[in-house]
DRENRO-747379 format. One record per atom (N, C-alpha, C, O): x, y, z. Coordinates in steps of 0.05 Angstrom, whole numbers, plus 5000, padded with zeros to 4 digits. Example, Ala and Ser with C-alpha at 12.3 -4.5 7.8 and 13.67 -1.06 7.14 Angstrom:
<atoms>
526448865156/524649105156/526449345156/528549345169/525749555142/527349795143/525850015157/526850235161/
</atoms>
This chain:
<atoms>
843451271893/844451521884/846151651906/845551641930/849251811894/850351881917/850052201918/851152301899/849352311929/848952571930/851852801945/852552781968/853253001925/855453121947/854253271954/852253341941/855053431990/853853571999/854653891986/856753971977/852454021988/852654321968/854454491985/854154462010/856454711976/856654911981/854755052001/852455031994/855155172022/854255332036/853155582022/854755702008/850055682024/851255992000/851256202022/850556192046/852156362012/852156612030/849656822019/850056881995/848056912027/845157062027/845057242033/847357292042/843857422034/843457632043/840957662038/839757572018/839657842061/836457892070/835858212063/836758372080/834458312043/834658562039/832358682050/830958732031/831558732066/829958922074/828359222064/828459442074/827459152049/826359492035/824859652046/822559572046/825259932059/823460082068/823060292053/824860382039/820660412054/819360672048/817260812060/815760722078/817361092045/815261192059/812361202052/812361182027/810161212059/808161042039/806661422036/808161612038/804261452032/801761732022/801661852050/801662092052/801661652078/800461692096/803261902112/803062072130/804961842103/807461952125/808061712144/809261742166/807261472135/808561242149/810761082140/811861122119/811360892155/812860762140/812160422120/810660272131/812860362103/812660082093/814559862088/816259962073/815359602092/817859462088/816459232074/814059172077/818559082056/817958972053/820758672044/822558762029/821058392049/824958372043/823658152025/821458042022/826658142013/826657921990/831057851999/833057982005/830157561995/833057462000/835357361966/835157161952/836857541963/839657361957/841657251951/843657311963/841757111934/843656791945/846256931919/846257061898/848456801940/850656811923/851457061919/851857091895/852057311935/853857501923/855857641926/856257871933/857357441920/860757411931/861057771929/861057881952/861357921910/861958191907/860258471919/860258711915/858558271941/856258481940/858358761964/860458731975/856858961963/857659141972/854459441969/852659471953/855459571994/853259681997/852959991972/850960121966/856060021963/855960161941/854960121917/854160301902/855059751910/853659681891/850359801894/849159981883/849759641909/846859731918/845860051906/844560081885/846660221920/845660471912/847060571885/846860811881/848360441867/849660571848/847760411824/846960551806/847160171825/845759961806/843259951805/842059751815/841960161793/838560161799/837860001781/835559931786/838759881759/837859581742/837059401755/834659341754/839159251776/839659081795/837159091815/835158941818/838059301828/836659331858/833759381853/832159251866/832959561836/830259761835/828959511843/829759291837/826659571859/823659361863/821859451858/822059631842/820259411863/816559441856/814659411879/815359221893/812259561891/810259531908/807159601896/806359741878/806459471910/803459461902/802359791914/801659831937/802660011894/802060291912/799260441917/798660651928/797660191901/794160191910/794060121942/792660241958/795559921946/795659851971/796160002000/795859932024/797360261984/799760462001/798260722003/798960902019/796260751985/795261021979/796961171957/796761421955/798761021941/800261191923/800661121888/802161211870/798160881887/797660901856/794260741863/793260651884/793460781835/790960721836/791160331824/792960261809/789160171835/789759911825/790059851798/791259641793/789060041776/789759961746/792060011741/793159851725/793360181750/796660071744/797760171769/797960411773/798759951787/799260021814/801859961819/802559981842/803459901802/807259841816/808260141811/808460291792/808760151835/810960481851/813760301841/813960071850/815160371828/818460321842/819960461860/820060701862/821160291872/823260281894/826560321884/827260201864/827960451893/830460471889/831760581914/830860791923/833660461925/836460431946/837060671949/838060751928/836960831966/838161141969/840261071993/841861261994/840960862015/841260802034/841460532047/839560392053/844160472052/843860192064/845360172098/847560262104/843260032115/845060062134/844759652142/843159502129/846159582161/847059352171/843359332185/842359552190/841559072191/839758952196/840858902226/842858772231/839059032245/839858942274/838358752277/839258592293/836158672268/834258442264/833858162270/832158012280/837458142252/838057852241/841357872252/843257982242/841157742275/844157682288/844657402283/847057332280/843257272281/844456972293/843856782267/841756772256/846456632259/845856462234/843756272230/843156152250/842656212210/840556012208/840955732223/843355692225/839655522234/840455322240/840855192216/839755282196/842554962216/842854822198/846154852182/847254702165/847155092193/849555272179/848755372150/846555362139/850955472143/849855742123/850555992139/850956032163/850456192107/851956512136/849556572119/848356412105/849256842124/847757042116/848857302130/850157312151/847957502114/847157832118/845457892117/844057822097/844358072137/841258302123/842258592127/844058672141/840958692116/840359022106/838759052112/836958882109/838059372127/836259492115/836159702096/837959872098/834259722075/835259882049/832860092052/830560012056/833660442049/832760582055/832260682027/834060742011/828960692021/829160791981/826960961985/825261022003/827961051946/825761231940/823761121925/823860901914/821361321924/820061191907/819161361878/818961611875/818861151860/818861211821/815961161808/814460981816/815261301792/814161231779/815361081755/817761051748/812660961744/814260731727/815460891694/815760721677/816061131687/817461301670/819761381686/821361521674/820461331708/822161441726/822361681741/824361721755/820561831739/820862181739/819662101774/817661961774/820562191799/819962131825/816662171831/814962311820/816462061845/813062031851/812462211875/814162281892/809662281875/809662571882/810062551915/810062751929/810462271927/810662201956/814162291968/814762341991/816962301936/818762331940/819762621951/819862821937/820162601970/820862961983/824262961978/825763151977/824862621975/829062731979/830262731960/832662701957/828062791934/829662841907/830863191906/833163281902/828963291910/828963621914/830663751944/831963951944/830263591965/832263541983/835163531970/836663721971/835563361962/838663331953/839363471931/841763471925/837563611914/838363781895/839564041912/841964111913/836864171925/837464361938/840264301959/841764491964/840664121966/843564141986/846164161955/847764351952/846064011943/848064091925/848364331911/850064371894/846364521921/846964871906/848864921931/850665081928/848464781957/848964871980/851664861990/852364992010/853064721978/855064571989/858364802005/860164742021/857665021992/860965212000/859865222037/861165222057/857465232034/856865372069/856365112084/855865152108/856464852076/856864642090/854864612114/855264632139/852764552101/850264612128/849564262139/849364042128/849364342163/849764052179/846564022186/845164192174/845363862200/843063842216/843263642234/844263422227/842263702264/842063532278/838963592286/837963822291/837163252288/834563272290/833563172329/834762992340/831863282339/831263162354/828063032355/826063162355/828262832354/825662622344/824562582381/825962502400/821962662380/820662672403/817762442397/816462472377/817262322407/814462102409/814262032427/815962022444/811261932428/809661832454/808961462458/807361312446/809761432468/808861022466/806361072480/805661182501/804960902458/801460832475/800760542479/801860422460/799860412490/798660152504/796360102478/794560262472/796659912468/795059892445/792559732458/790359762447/792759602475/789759502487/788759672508/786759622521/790159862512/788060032544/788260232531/787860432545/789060302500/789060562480/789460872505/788561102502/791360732530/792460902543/795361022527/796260932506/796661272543/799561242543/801260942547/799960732546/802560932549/804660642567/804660662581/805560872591/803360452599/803560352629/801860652646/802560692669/800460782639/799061082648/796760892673/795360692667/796961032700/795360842715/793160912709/791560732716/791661132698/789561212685/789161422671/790761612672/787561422659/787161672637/788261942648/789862062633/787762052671/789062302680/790762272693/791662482702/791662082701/794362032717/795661892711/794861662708/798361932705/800961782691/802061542727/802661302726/802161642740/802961562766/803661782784/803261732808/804361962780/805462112796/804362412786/805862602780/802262412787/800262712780/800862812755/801062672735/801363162756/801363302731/804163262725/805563112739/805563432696/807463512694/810963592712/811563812720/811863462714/814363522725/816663262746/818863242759/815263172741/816962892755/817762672733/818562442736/817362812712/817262562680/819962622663/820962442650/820962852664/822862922654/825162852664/825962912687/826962652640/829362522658/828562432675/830062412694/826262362677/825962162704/827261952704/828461862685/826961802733/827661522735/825761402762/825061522782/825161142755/823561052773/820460962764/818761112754/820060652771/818360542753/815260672756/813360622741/815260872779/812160952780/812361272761/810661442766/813961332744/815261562728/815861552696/815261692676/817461282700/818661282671/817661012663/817260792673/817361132638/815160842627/816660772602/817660972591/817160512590/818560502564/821760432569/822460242556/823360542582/825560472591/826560312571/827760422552/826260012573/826759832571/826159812531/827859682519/824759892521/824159932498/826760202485/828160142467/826960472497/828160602484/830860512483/832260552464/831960342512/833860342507/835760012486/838059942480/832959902482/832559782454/832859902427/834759892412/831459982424/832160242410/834860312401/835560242378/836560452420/838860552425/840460422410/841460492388/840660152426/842859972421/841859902386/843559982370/839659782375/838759662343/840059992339/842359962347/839860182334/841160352318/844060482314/845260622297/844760332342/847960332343/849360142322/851360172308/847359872322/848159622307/848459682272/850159612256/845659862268/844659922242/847360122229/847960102205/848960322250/851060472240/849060802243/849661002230/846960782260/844961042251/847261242272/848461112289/847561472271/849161702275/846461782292/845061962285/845761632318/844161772347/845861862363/847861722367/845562052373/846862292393/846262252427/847862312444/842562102431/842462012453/840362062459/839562282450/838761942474/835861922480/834762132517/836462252529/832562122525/831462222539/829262172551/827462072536/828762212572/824762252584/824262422572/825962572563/821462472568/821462762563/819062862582/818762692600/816963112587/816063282604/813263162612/811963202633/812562962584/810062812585/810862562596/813162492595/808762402607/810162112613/809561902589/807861952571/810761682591/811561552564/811961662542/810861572522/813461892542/813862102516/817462122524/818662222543/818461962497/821062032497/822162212483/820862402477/825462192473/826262372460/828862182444/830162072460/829662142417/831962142406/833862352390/832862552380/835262312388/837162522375/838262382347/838662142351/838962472318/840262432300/841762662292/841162902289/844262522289/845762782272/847762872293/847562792316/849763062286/849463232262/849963132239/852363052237/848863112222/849563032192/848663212167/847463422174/849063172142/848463282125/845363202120/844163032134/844163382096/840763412104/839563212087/837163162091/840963072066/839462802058/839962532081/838462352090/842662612086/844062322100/841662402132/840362212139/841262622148/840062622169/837362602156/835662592174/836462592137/833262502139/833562262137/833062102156/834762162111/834561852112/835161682143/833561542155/837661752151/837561682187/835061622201/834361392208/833061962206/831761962222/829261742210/827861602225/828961752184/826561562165/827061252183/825561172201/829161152175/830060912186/829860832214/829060622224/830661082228/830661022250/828161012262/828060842281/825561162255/823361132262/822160812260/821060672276/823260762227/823160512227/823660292245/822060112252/827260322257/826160162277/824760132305/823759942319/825060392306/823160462335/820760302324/820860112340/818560232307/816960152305/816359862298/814159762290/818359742301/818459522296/818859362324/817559182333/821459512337/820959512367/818359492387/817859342406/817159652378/814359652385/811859412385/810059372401/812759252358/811259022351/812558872379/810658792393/814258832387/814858612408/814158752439/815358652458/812358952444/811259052471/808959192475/808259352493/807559072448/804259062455/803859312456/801959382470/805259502443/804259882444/806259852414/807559672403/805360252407/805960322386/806860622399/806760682422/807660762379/810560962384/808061112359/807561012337/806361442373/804961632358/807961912358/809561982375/807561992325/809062202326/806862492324/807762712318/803962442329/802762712326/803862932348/803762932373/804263022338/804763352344/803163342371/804663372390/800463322379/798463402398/796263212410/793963282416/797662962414/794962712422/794162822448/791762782447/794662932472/792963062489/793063232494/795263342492/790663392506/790063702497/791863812520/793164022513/792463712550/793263832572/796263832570/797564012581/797463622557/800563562561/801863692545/800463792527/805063742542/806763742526/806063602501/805663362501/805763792476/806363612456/808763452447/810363362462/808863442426/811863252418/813063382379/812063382357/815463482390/816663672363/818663402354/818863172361/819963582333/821763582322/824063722310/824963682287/825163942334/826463982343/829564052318/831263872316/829764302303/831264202284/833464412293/832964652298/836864222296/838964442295/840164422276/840364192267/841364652260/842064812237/845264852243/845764782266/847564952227/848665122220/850365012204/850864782197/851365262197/853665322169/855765262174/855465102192/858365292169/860965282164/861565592180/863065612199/859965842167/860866042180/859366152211/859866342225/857365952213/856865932243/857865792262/857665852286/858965622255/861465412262/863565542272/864165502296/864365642263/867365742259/867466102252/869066262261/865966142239/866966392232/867866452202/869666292194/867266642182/867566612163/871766682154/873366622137/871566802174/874366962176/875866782197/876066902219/877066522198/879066402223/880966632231/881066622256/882266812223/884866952231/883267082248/883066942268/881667322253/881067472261/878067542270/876467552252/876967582298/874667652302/872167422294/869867502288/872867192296/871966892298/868966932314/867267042302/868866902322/866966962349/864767132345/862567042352/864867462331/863667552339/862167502293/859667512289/863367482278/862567352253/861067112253/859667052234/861466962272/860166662273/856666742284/854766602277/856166992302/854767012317/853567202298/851167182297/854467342286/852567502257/851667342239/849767442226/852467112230/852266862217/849466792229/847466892219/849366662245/846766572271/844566702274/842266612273/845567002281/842567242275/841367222253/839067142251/843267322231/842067362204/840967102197/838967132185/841566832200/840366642200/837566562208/836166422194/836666662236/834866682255/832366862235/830266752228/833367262227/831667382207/830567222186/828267222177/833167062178/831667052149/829166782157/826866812149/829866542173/827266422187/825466642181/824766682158/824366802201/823466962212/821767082196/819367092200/823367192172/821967402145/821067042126/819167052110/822066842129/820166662115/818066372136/818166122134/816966512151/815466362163/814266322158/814166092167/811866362142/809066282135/810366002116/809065792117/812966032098/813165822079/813965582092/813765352084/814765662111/817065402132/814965232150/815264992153/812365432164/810065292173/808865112157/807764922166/808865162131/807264962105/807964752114/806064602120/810864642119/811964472112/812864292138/813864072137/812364412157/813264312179/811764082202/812364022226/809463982180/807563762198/805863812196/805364052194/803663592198/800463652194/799963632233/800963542254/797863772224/796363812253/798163982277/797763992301/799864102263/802464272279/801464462297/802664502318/798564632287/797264802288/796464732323/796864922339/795564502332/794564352351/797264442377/796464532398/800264392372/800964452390/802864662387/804764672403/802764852367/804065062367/802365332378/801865522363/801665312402/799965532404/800765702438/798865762452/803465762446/804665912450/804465772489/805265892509/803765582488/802965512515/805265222511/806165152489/805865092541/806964812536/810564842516/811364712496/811565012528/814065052510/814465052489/816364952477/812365192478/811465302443/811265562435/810465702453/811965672412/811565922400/808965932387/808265712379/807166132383/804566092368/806066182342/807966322334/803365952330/804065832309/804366102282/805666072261/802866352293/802366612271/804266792271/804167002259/806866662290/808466922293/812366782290/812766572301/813866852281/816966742285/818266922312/818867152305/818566892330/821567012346/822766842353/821966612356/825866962359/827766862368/829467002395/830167232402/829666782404/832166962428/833966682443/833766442439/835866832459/837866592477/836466472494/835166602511/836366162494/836166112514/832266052528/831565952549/830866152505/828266172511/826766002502/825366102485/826065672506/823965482499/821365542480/820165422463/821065762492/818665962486/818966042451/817266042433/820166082451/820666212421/821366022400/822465802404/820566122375/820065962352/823365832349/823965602348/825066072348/828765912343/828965962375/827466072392/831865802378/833365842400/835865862396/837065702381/836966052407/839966062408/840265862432/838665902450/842065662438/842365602464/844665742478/846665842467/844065722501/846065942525/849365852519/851266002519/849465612516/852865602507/854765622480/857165612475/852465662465/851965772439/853066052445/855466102446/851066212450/851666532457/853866552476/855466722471/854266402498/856566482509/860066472498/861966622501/859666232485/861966132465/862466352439/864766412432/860366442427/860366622398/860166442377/859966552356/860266232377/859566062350/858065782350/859365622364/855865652339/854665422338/853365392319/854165362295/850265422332/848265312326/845665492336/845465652355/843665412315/841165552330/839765202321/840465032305/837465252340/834265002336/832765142332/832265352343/831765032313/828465092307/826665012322/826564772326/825065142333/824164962353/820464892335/818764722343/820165012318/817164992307/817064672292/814764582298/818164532281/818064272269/817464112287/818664062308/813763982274/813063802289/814663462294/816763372284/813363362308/814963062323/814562932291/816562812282/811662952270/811562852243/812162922227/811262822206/814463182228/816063242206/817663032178/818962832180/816963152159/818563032140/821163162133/821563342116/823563022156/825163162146/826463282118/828063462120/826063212105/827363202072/826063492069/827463682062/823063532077/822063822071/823664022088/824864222081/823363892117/824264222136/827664152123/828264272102/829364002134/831564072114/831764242095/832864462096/830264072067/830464242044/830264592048/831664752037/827564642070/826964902062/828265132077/828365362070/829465012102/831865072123/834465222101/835465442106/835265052079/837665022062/837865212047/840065312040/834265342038/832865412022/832065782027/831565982012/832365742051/832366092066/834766152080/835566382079/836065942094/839066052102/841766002091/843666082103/841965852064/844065842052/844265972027/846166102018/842165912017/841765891978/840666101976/838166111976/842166351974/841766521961/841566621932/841266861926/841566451916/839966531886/837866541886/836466391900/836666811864/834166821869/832166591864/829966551874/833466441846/831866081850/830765941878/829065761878/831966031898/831065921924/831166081941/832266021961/830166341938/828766501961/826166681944/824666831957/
</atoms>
């Protein structure tokens, strides 16, 4: 028998992630073959096609008698994963595919926060509200259930607080070599990071997403957690986003910057720019302020733990704002106020924020003014 040799196919590796009951994440890929037309617009436009299925007894998000959650594509970015072709030849692609999840009538399952997220931004759209997130976590040593590389329980290497921040220097900065892994897989992926940090605790870093719009910056920061944690599988520790794993240190936020079009710029360009952009910002700041109790709901479990007015925190029972002050629930920052137009941070959103909520409810007190969403 003479056999011709086959066509090469071209593949693709789809990667599916979600978020599971717990506030974690779940993946799971399926490969394939042959699709000359594929494109990442197909993907999120073709929920026939794409939609998948998970076992959501498994997840905490259906019970085993009828347990398939569906999956659907909200998000595709490029697989930093999978660089190098198979041996043997053959090409391939991977994805990673960022979804939601369905019940099996379709109506979103009660784990989905970016259905109501993206509703709410589309009432939103004349004031053009941006978000940039800052994602703060701690890497821990999964066999000495230390921090990373911590020479012991009360000592990081170099005593208390203050030599960790922006540090450099191997008896200081721990992780290095991992964040700036990190960095680069999300440059590859197309994720919109702004740029990383030490932060005040040791092996406690910092990333940045955004500025982007408030579905596209959650999905971002979702993903990107993702890969930070996968990173992790290859250095024998794991990456905690609680709010407060030790009682003495810095906790770890999430850090949310805000603004409009008319904090930007000014609602009026011809005239008096500056000092309109900065009434924009205040009144922004009040209305936080007059809805705090609803914005704390939503802003992380166990928040309570490091929002308590100590460790560059606001307590957790009260909203203020001012320039320039760590201390306080918003911040104006100093070149902010000196300039007349930006941005304010939230500084109350814990490191386990779901963005899709603080977004949504951000959108929800400082844009959307119908009485439907205030």
């Amino acid at each position: 028998l003479i056999f011709s040799p086959m066509t090469p196919q071209t593949k693709h590796i789809m990667e599916y992630v979600w978020i599971d009951a717990a506030g974690g994440m779940r993946s799971k890929t399926r490969v394939e073959n042959n699709l000359d037309q594929f494109s990442y617009d197909w993907v999120l436009s073709d929920h026939e096609r794409w939609e998948w299925s998970f076992d959501g007894s498994s997840t905490g998000q259906a019970t085993g008698t009828d347990s398939d959650v569906l999956l659907r594509p909200v998000a595709v970015y490029p697989n930093p994963f999978y660089n190098r072709p198979p041996r043997g030849g053959g090409a391939f692609d991977a994805h990673l595919v960022m979804c939601d999840t369905y019940n099996k009538d379709g109506t979103p399952h009660a784990t989905n926060a970016r259905v109501t997220c993206a509703q709410t931004e589309a009432t939103c759209l004349t004031d053009e509200p941006l978000f940039g997130i800052e994602q703060e976590y701690i890497l821990f040593d999964r066999a000495k259930e230390l921090p990373y590389q911590w020479a012991s329980p009360g000592d990081p290497g170099c005593g208390g607080q203050g030599p960790y921040y922006c540090g450099v220097g191997g008896d200081r900065c721990f992780g290095r070599k991992i964040v700036d892994q990190h960095l680069l897989a999300c440059l590859h992926a197309g994720i919109e990071i702004g740029g990383t940090n030490a932060e005040v605790m040791a092996s406690q870093w910092e990333f940045q997403i955004g500025p982007l719009p408030a579905t596209q910056v959650s999905d971002q920061l979702w993903m990107a957690r993702y890969i930070l944690q996968r990173i992790t599988e290859e250095h024998g520790c794991c990456a905690t986003f609680h709010p407060k794993p030790l009682r003495t240190w810095n906790g770890s936020g999430g850090h949310t910057n805000f603004s409009t079009v008319a904090m930007r710029r000014g609602s009026n360009p011809e005239a008096n720019e500056a000092n309109e952009a900065m009434t924009a910002i205040k009144s922004a700041c009040a209305r936080l302020e007059a809805n705090h109790a609803e914005h704390m709901a939503v802003y992380g479990k166990d928040n309570v733990e490091r929002m308590t007015g100590l460790h560059e925190t606001s307590s957790m029972h009260a909203c203020t704002w001012g320039v320039s002050d760590r201390g306080r629930s918003i911040r104006i920052p100093r070149h902010v106020a000196n300039r007349g137009h930006g941005y304010l941070e939230d500084r109350r959103p814990a490191a386990n924020l779901d963005p899709y909520l603080v977004t949504e409810r951000i959108m929800r007190t400082c844009c959307c003014l119908d009485d439907d969403y205030n």
